[in-house]
PDB file of N, CA, C, O and CB in Angstrom:
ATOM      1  N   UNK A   1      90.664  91.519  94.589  1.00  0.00           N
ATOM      2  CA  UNK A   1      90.792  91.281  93.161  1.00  0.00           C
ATOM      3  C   UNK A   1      92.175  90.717  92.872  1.00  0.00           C
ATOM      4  O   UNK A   1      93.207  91.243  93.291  1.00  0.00           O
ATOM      5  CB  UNK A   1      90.547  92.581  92.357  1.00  0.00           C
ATOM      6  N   UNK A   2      92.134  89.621  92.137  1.00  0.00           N
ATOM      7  CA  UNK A   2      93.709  89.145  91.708  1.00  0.00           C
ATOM      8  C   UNK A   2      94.157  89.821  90.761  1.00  0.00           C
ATOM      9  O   UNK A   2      93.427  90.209  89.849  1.00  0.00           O
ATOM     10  CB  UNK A   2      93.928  87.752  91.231  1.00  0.00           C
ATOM     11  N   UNK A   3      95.652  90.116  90.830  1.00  0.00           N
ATOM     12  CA  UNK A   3      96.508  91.053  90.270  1.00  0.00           C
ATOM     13  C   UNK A   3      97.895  90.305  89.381  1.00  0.00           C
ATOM     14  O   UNK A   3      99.015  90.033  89.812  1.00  0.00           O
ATOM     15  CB  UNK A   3      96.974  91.998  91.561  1.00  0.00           C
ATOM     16  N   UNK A   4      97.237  90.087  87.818  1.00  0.00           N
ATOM     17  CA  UNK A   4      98.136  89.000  87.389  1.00  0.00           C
ATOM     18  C   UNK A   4      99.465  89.792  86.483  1.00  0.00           C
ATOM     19  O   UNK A   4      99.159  90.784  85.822  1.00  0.00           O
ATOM     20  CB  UNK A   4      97.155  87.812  86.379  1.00  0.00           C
ATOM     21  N   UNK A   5     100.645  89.409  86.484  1.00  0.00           N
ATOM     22  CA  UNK A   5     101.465  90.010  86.165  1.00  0.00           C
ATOM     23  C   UNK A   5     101.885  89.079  84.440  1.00  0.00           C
ATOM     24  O   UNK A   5     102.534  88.036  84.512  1.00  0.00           O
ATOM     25  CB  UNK A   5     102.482  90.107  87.509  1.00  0.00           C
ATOM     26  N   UNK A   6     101.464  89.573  83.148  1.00  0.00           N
ATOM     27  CA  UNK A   6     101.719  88.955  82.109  1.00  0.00           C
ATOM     28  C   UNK A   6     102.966  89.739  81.193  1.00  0.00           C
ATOM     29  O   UNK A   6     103.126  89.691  79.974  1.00  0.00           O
ATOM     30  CB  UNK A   6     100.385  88.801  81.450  1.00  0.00           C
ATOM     31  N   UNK A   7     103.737  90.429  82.160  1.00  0.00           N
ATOM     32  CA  UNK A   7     105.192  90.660  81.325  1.00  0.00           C
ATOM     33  C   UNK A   7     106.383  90.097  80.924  1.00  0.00           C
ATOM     34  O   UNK A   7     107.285  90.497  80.188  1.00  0.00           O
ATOM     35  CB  UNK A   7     105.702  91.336  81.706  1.00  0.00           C
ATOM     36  N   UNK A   8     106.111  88.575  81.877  1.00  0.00           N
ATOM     37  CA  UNK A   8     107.507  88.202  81.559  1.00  0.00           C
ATOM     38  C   UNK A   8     106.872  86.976  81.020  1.00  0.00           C
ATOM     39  O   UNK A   8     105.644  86.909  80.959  1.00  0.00           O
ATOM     40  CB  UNK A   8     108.754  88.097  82.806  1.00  0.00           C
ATOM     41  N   UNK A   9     107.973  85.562  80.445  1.00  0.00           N
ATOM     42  CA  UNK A   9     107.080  84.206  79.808  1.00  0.00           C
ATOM     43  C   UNK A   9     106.204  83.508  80.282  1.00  0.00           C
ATOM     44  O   UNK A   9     105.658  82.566  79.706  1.00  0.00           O
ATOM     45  CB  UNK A   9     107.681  83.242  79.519  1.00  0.00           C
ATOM     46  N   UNK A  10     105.929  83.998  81.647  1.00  0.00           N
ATOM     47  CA  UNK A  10     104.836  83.551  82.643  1.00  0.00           C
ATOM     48  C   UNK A  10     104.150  84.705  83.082  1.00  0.00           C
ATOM     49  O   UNK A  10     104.511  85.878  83.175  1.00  0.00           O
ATOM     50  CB  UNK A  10     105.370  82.792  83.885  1.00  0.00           C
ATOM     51  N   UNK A  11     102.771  83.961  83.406  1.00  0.00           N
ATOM     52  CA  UNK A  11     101.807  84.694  83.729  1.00  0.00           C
ATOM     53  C   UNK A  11     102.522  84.889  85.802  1.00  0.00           C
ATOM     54  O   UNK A  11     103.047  83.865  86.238  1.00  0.00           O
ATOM     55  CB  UNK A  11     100.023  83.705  83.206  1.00  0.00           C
ATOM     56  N   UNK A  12     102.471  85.917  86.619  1.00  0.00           N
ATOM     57  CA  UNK A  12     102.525  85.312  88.322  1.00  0.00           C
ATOM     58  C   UNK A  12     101.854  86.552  88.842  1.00  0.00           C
ATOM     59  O   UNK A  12     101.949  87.776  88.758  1.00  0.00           O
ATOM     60  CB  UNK A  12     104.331  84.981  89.206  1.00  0.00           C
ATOM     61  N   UNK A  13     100.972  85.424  89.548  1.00  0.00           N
ATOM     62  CA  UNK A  13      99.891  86.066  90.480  1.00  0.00           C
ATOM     63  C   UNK A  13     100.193  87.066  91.561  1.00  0.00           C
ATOM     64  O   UNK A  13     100.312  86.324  92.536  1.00  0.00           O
ATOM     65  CB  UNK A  13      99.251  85.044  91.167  1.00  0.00           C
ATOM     66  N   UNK A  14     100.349  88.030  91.901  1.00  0.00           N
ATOM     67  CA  UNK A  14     100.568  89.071  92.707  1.00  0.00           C
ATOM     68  C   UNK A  14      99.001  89.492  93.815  1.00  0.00           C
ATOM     69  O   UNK A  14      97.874  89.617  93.334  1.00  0.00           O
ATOM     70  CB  UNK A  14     101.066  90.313  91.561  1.00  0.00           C
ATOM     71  N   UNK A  15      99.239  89.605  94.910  1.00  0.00           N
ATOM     72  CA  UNK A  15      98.175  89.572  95.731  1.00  0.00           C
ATOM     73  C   UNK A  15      98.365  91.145  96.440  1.00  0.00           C
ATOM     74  O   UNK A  15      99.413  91.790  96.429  1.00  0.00           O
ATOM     75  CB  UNK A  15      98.234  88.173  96.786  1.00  0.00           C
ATOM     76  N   UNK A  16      97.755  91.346  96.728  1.00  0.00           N
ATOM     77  CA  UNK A  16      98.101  93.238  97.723  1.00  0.00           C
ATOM     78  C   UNK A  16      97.801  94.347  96.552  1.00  0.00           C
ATOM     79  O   UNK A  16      96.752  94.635  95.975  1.00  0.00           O
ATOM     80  CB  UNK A  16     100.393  93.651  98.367  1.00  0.00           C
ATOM     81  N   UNK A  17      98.873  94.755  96.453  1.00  0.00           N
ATOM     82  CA  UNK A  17      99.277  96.034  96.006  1.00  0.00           C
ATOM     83  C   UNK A  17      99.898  96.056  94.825  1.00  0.00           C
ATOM     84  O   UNK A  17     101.053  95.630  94.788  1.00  0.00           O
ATOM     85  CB  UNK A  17     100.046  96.633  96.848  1.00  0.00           C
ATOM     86  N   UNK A  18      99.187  96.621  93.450  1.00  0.00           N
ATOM     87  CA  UNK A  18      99.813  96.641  92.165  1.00  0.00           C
ATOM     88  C   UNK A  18     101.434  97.378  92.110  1.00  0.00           C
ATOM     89  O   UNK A  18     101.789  98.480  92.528  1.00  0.00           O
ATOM     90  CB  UNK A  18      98.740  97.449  91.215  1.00  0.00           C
ATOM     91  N   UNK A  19     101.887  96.761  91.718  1.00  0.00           N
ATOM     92  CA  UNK A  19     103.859  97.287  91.949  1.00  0.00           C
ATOM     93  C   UNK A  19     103.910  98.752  91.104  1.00  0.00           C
ATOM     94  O   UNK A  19     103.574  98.771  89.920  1.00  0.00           O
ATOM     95  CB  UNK A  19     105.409  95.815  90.871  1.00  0.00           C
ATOM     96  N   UNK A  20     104.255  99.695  91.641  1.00  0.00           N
ATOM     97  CA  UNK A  20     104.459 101.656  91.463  1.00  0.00           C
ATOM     98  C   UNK A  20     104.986 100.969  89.711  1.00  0.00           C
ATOM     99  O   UNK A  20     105.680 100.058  89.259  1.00  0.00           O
ATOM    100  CB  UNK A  20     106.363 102.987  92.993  1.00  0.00           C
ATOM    101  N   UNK A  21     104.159 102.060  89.228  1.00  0.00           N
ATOM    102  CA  UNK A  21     104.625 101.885  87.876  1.00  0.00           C
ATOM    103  C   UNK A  21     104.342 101.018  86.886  1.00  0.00           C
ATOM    104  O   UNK A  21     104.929 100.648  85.869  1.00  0.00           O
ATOM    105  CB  UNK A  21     105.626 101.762  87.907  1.00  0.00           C
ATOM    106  N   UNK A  22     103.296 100.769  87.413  1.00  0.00           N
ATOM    107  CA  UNK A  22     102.828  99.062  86.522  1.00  0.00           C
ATOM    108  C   UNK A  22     101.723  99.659  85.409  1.00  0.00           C
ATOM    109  O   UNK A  22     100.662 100.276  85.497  1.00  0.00           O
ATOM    110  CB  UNK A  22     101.743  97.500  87.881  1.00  0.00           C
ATOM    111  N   UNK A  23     102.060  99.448  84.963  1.00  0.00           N
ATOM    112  CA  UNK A  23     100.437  99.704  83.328  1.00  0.00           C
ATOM    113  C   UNK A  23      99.407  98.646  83.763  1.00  0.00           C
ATOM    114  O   UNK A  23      99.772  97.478  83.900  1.00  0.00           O
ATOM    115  CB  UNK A  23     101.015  99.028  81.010  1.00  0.00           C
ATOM    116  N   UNK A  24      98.016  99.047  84.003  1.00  0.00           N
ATOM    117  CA  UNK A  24      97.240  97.865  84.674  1.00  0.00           C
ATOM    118  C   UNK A  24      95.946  97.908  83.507  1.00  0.00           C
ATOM    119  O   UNK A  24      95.684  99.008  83.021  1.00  0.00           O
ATOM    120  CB  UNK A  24      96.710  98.205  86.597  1.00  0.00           C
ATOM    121  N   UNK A  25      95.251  96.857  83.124  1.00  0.00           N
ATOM    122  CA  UNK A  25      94.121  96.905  82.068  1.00  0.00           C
ATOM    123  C   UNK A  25      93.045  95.970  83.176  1.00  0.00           C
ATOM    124  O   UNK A  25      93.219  95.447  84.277  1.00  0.00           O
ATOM    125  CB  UNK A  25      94.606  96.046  80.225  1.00  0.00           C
ATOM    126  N   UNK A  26      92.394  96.036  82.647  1.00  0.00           N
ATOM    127  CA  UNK A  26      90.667  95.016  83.591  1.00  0.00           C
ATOM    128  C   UNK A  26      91.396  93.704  82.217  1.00  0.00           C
ATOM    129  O   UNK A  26      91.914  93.655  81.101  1.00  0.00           O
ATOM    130  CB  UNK A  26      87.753  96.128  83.117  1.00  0.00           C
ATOM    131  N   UNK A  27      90.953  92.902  83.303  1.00  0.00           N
ATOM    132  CA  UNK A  27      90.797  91.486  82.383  1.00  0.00           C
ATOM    133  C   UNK A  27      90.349  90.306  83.330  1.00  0.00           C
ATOM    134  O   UNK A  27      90.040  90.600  84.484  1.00  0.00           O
ATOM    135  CB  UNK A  27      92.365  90.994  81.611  1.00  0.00           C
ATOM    136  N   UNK A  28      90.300  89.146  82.969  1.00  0.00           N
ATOM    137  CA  UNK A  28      89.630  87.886  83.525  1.00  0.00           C
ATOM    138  C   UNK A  28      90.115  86.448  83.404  1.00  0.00           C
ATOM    139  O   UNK A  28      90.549  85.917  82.382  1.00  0.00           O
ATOM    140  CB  UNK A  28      88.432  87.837  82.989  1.00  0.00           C
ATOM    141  N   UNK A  29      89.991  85.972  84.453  1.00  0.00           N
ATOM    142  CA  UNK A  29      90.384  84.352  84.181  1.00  0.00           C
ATOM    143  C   UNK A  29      89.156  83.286  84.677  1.00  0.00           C
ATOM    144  O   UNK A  29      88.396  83.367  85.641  1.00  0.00           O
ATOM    145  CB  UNK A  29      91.908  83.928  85.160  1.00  0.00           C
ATOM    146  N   UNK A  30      89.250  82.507  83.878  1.00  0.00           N
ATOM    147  CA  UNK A  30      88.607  80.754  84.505  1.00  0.00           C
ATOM    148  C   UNK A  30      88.758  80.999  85.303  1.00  0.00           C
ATOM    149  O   UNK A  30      89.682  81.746  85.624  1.00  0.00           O
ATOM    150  CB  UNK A  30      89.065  79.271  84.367  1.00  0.00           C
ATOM    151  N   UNK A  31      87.715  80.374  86.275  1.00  0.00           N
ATOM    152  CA  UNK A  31      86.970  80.103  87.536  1.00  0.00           C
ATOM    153  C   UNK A  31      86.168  78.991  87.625  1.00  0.00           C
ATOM    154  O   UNK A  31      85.026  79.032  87.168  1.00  0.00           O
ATOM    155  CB  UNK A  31      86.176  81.101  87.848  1.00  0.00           C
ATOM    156  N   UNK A  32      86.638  77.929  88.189  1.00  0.00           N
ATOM    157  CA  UNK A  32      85.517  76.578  88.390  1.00  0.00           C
ATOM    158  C   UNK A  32      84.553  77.000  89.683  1.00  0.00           C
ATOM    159  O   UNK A  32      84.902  77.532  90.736  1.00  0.00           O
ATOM    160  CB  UNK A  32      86.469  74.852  88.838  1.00  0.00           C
ATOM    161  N   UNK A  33      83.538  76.683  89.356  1.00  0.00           N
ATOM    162  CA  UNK A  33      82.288  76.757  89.895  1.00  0.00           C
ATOM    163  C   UNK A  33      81.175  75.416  90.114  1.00  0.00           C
ATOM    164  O   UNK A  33      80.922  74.714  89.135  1.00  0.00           O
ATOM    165  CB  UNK A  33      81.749  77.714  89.058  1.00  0.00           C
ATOM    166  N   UNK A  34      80.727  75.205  91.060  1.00  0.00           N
ATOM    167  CA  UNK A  34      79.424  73.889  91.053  1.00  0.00           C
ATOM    168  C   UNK A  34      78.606  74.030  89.683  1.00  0.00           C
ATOM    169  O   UNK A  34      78.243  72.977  89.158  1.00  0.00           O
ATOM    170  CB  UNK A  34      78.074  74.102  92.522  1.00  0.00           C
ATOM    171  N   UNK A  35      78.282  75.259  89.054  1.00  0.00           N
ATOM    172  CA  UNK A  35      77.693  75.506  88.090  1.00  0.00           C
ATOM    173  C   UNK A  35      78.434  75.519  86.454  1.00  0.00           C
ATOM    174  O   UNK A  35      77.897  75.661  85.356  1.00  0.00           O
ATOM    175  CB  UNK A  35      77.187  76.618  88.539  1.00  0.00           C
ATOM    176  N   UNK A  36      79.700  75.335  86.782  1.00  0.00           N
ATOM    177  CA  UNK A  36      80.299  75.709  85.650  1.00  0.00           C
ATOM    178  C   UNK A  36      81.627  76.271  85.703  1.00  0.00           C
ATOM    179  O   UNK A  36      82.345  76.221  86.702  1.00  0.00           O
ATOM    180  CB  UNK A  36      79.540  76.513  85.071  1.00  0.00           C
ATOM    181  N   UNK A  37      81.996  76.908  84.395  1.00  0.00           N
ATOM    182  CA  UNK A  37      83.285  77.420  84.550  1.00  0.00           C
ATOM    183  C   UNK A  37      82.901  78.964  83.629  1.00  0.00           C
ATOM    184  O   UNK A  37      82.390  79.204  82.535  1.00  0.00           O
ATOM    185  CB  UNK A  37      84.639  76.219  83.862  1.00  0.00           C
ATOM    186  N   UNK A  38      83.521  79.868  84.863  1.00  0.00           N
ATOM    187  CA  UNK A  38      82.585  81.314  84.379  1.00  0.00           C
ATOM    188  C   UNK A  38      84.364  82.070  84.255  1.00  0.00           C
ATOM    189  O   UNK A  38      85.496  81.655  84.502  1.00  0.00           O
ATOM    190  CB  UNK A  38      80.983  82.298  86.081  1.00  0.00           C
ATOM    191  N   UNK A  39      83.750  83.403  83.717  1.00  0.00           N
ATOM    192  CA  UNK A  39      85.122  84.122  83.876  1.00  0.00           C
ATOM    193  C   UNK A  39      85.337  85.405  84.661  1.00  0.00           C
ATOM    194  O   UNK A  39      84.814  86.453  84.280  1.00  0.00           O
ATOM    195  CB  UNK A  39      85.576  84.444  82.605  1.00  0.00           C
ATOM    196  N   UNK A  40      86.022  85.350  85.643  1.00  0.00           N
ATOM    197  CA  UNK A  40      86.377  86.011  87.042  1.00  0.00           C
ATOM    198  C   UNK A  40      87.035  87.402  86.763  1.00  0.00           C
ATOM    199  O   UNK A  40      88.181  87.100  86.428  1.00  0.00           O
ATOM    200  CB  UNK A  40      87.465  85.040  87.954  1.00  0.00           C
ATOM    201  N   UNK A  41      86.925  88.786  86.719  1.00  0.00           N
ATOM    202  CA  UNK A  41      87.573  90.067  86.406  1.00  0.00           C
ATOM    203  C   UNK A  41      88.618  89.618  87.577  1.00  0.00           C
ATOM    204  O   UNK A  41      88.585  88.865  88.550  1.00  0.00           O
ATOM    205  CB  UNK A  41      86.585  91.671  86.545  1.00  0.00           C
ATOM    206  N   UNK A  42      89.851  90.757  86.766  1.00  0.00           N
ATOM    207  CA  UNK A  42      91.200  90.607  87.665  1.00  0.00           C
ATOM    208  C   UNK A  42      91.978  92.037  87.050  1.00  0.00           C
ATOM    209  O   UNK A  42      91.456  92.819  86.256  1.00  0.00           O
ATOM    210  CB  UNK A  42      92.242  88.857  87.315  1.00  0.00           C
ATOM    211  N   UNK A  43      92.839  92.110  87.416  1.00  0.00           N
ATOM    212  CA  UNK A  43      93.617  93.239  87.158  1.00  0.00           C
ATOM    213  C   UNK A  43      94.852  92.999  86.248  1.00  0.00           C
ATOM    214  O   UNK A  43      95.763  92.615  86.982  1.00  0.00           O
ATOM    215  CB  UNK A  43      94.025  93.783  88.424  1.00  0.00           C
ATOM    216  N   UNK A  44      95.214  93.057  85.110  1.00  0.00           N
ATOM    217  CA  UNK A  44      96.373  92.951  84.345  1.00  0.00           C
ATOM    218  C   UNK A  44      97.638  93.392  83.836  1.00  0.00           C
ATOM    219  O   UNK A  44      97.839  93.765  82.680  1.00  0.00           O
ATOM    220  CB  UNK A  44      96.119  92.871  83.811  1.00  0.00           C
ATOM    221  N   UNK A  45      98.416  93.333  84.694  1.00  0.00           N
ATOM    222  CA  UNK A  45      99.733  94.306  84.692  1.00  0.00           C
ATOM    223  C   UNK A  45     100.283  93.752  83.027  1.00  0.00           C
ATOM    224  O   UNK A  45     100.599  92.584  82.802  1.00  0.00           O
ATOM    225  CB  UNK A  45     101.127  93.882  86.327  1.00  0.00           C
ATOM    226  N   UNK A  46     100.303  94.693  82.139  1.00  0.00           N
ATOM    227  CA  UNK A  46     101.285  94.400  80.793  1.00  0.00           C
ATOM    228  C   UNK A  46     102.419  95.496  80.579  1.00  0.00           C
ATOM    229  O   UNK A  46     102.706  95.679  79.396  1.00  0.00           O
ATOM    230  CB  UNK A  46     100.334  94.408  79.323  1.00  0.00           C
ATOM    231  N   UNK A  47     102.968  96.097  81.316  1.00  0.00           N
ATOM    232  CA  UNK A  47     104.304  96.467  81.140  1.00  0.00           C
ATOM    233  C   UNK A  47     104.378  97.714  82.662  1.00  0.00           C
ATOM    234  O   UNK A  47     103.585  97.900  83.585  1.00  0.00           O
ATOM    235  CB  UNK A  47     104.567  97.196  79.264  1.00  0.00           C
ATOM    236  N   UNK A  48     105.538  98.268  82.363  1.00  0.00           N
ATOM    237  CA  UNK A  48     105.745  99.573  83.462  1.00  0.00           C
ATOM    238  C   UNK A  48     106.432 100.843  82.756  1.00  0.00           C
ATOM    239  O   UNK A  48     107.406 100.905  82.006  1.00  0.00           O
ATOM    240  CB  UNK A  48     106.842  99.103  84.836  1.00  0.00           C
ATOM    241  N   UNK A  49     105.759 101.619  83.156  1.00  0.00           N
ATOM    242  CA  UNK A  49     105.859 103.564  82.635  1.00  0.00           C
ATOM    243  C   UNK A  49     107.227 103.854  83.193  1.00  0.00           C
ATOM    244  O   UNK A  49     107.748 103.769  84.305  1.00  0.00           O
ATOM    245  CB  UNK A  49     104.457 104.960  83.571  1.00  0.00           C
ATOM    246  N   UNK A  50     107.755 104.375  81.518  1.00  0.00           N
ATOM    247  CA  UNK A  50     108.943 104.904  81.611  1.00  0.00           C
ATOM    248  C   UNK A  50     109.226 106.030  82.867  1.00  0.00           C
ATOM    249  O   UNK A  50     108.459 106.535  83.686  1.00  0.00           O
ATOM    250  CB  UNK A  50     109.139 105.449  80.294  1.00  0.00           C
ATOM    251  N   UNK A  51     110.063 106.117  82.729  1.00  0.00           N
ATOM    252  CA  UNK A  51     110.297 108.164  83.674  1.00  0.00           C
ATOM    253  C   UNK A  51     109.994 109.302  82.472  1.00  0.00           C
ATOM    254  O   UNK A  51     109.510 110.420  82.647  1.00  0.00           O
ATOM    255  CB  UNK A  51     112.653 108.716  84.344  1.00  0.00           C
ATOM    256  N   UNK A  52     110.432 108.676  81.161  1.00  0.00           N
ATOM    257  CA  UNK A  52     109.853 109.640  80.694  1.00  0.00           C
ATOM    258  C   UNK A  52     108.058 109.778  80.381  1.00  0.00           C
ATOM    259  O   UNK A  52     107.438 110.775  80.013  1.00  0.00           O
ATOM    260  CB  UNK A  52     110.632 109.729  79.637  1.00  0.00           C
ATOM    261  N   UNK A  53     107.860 109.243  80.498  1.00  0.00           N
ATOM    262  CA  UNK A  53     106.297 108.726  80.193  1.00  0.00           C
ATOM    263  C   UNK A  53     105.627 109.461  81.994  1.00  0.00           C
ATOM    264  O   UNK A  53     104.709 110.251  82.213  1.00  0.00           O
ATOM    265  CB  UNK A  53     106.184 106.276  79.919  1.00  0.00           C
ATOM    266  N   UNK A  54     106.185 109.049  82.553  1.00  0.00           N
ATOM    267  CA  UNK A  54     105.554 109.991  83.752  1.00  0.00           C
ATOM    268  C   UNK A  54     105.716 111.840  83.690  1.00  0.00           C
ATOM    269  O   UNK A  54     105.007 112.763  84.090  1.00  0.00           O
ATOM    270  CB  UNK A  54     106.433 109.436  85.234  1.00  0.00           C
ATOM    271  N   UNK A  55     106.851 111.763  83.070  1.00  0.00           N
ATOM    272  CA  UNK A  55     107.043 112.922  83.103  1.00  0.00           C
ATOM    273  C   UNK A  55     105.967 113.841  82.028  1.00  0.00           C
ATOM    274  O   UNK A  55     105.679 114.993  82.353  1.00  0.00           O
ATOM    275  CB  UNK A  55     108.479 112.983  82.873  1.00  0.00           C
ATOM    276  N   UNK A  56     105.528 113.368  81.019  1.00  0.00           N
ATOM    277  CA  UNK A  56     104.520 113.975  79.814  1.00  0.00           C
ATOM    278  C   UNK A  56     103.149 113.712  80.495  1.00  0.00           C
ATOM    279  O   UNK A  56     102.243 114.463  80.131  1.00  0.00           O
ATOM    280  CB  UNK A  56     104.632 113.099  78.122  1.00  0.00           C
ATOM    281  N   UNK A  57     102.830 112.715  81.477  1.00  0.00           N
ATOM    282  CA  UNK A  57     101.559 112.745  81.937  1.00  0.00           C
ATOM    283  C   UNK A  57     101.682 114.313  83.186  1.00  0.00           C
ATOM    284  O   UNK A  57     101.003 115.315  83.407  1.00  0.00           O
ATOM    285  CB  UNK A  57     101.168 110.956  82.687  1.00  0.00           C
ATOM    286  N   UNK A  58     102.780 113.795  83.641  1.00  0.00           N
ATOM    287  CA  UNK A  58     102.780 115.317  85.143  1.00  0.00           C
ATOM    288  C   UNK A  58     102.621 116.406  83.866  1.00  0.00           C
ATOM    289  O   UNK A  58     101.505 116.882  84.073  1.00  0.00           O
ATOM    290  CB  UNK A  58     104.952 115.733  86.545  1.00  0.00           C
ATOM    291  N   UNK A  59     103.164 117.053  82.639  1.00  0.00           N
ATOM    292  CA  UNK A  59     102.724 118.015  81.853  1.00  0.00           C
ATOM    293  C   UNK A  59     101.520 118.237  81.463  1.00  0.00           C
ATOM    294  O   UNK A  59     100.888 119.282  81.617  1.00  0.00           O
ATOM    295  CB  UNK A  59     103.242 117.991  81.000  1.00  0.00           C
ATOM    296  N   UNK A  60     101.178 117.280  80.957  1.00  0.00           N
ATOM    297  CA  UNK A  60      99.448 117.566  80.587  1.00  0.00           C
ATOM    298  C   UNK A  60      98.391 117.606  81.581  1.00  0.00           C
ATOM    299  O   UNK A  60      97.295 118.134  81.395  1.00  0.00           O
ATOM    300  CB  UNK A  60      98.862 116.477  79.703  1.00  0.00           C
ATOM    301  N   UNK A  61      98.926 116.775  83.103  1.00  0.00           N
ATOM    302  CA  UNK A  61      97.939 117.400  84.092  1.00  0.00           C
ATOM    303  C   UNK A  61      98.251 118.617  84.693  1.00  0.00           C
ATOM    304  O   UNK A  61      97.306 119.366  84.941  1.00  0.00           O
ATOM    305  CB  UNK A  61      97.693 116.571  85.144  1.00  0.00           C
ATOM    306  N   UNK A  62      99.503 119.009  85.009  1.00  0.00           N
ATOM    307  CA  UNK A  62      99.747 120.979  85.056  1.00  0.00           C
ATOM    308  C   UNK A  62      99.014 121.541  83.966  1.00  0.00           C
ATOM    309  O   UNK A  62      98.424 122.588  84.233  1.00  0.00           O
ATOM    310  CB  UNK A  62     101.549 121.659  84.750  1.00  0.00           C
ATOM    311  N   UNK A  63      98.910 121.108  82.828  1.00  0.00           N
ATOM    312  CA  UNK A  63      98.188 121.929  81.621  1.00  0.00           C
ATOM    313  C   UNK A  63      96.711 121.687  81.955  1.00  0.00           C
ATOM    314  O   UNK A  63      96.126 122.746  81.729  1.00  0.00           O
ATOM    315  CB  UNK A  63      98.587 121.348  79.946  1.00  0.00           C
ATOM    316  N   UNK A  64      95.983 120.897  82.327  1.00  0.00           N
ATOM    317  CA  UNK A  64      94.651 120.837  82.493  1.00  0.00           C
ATOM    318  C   UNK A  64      94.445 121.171  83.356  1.00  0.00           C
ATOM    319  O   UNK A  64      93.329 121.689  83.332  1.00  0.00           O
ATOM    320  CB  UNK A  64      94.068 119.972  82.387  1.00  0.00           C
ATOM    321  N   UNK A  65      95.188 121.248  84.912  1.00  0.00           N
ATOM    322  CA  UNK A  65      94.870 122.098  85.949  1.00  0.00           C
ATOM    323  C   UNK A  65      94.821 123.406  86.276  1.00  0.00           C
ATOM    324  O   UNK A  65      94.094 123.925  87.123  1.00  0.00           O
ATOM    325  CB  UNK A  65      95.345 121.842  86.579  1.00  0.00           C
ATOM    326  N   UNK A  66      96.072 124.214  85.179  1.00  0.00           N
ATOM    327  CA  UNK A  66      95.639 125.832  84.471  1.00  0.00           C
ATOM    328  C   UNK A  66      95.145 125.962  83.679  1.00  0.00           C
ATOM    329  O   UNK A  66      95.480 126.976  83.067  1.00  0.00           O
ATOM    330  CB  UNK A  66      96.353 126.677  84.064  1.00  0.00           C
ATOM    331  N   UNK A  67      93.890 125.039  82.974  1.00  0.00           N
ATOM    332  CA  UNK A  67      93.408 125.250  81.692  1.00  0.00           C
ATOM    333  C   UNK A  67      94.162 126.260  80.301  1.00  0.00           C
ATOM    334  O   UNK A  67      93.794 127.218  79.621  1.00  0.00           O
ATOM    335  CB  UNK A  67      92.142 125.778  82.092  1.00  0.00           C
ATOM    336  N   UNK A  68      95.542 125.285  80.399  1.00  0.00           N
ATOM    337  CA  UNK A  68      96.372 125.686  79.373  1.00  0.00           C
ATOM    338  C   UNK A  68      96.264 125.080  78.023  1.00  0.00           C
ATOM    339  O   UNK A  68      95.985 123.881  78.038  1.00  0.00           O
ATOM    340  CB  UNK A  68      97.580 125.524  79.787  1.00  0.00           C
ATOM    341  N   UNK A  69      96.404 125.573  76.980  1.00  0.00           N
ATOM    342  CA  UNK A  69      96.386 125.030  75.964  1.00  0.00           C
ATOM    343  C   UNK A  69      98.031 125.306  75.196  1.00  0.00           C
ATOM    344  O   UNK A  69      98.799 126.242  75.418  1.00  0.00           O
ATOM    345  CB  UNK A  69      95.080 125.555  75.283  1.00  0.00           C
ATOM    346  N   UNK A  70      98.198 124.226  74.321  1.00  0.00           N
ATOM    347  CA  UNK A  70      99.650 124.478  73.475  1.00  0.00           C
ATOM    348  C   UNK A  70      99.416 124.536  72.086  1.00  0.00           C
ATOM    349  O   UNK A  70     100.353 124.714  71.309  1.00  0.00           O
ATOM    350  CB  UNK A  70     100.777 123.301  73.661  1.00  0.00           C
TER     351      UNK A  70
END
């Protein structure tokens, strides 16, 4: 699956491994085809998770893994 990076004034194609920390959404691009021009799913990096933002997700999964409530 292509792994397109749209954070900075350009779109750049990344191949492998989505970069640690990347915010990723489903999305799609043009694709020429003998039949046409269809649209291809891809992976869409639009920004990267704070430290603090990791840190409130690690809380709420300790809280759902002791079925804690606040």
């Amino acid at each position: 699956t292509r792994i397109i990076d749209v954070t900075g004034k350009e779109a750049k194609t990344i191949k492998g491994i989505v970069p640690p920390r990347s915010v990723v959404i489903p999305g799609t691009y043009p694709k020429e085809f003998p039949a046409g021009t269809f649209q291809v799913q891809c992976a869409l990096i639009i920004g990267k998770r704070s430290e603090s933002q990791d840190l409130k997700v690690s809380l709420n999964n300790a809280l759902r893994d002791y079925n804690l409530s606040v």
